[in-house]
C-alpha positions as semicolon CSV with decimal commas, in nm:
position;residue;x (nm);y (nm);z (nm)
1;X;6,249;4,685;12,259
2;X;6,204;4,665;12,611
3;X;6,482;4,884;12,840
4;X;6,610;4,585;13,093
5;X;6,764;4,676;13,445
6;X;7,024;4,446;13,611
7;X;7,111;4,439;13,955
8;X;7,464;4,368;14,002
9;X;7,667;4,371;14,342
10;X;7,967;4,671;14,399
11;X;8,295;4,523;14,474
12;X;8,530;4,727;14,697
13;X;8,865;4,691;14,753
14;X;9,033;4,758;15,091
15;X;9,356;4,697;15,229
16;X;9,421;4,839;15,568
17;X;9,717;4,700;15,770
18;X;9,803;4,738;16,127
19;X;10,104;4,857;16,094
20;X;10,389;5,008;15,901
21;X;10,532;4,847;15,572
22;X;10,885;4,936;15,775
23;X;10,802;4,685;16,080
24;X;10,741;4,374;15,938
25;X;10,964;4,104;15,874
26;X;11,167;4,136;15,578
27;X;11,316;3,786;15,387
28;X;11,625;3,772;15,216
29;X;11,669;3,444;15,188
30;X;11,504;3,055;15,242
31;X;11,590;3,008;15,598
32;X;11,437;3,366;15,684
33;X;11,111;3,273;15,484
34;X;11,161;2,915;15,683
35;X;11,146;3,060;16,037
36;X;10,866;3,278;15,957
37;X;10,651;3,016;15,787
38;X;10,750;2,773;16,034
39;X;10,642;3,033;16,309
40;X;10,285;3,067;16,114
41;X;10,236;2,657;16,168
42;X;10,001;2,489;16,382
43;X;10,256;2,271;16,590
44;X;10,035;2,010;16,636
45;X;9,906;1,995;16,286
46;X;10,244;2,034;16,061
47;X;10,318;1,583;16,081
48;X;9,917;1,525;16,059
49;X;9,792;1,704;15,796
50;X;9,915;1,854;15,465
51;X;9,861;2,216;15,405
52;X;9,944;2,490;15,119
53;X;10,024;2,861;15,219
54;X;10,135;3,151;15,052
55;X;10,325;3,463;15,193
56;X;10,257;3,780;15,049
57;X;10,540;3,993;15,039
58;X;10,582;4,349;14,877
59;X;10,798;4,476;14,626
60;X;11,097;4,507;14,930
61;X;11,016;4,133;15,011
62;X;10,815;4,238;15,328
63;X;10,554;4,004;15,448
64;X;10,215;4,133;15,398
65;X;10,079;3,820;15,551
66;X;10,059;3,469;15,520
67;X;9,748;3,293;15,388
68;X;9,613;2,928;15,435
69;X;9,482;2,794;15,096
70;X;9,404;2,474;15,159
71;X;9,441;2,213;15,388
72;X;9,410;1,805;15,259
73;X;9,528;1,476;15,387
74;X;9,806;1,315;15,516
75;X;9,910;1,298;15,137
76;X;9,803;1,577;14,936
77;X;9,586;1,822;14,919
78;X;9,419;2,060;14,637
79;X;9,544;2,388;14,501
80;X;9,371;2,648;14,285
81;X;9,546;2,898;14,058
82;X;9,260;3,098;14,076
83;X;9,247;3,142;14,456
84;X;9,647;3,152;14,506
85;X;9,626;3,477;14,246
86;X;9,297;3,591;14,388
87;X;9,469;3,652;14,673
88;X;9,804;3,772;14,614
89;X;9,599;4,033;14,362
90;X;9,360;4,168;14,636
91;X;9,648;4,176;14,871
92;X;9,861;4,395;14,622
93;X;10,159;4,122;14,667
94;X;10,464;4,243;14,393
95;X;10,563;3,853;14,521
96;X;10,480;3,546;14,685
97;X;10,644;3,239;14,856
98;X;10,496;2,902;14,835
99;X;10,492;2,682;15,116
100;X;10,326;2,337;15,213
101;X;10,410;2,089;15,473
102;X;10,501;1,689;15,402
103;X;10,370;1,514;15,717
104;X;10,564;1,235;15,608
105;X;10,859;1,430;15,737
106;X;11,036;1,343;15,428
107;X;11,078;1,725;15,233
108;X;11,203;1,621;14,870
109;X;10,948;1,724;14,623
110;X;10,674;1,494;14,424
111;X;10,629;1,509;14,107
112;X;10,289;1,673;14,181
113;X;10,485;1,933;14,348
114;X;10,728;2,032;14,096
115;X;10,447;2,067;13,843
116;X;10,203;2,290;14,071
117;X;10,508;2,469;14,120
118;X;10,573;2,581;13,775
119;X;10,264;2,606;13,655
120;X;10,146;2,894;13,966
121;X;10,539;3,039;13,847
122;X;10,441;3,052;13,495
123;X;10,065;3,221;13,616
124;X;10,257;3,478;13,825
125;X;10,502;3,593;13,522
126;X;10,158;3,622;13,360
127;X;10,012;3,858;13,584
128;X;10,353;4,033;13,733
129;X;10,333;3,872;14,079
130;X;10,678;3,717;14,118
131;X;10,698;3,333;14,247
132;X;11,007;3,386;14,432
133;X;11,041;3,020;14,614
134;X;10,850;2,733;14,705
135;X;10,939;2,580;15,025
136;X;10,852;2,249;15,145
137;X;10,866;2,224;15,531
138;X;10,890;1,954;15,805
139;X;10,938;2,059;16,193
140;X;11,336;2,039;16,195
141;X;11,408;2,146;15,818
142;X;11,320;2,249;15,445
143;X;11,355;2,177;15,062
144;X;11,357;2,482;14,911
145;X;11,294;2,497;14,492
146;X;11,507;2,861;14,492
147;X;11,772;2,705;14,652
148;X;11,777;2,388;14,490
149;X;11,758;2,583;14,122
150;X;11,416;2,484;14,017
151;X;11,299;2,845;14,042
C-alpha cells in the first residue's frame, strides 16, 4: 500500500484589539445598542438599501465590533447561519445583537424576519453564543424583538 502525503493549509487564529475590553461601549439596553448601531450606518445608505449586521459583544455586553453580513435590495437581502456564527466564533463573542435596516422606513418585522430570527437564536443556544436582541432600524427609530418579547 502506497504511503500518501496531503497538503493541507494551517489555520491561525488571532484576535488583537486596539484597545482595552474596559473602553468600549458597553449596552444595557435597546436604545444603547440603537445609538451605537445607528452610529455604525452609512447615512446615505440606511432608506436605499437593506443590510444585516451583527455586534459582537463579550460576556460584560461590550462591543467587540460590529460586522456587515450582507447587504441586498430595497426589500431583502440574504443571511447565512454559517457566516453570522463564523464570525461571532472567530471573534470569541459570549453574545451578539442582530440588526438590519427596513428602507421602507416602516420597522415592524416580516414574517421572514421573525423566522431568521429564531432560527440564528436557536443556532446560538446551540453553540453558547447568546442572541440577545434583534433590532430593526430606520433613521428616527427601532423595533426591537427583546423589547417587544419575541426574544
Amino acid at each position: 500500500m502506497e504511503n500518501v502525503h496531503y497538503q493541507v493549509a494551517e489555520i491561525e487564529i488571532s484576535y488583537k484589539p486596539k484597545f482595552r475590553a474596559v473602553d468600549r461601549p458597553q449596552i444595557g439596553s435597546s436604545s444603547e445598542a440603537y445609538d451605537i448601531i445607528l452610529n455604525s450606518w452609512n447615512d446615505n445608505q440606511i432608506e436605499l438599501l437593506e443590510e444585516f449586521k451583527i455586534v459582537l459583544l463579550n460576556r460584560k455586553n461590550r462591543v467587540l465590533g460590529i460586522v456587515k453580513i450582507s447587504a441586498g435590495g430595497i426589500a431583502g437581502t440574504v443571511v447565512d447561519a454559517k457566516i453570522v456564527f463564523a464570525i461571532a466564533l472567530k471573534a470569541c463573542a459570549s453574545g451578539i445583537i442582530l440588526t438590519h435596516n427596513h428602507p421602507s422606513g416602516e420597522c415592524n418585522p416580516s414574517e421572514a424576519d421573525i423566522k431568521l430570527t429564531k432560527n440564528l437564536f436557536e443556532c446560538g443556544k446551540i453553540l453558547g453564543i447568546s442572541v440577545l436582541d434583534h433590532l430593526v432600524i430606520c433613521p428616527d427609530h427601532y423595533y426591537s424583538f427583546k423589547d417587544e418579547g419575541l426574544l
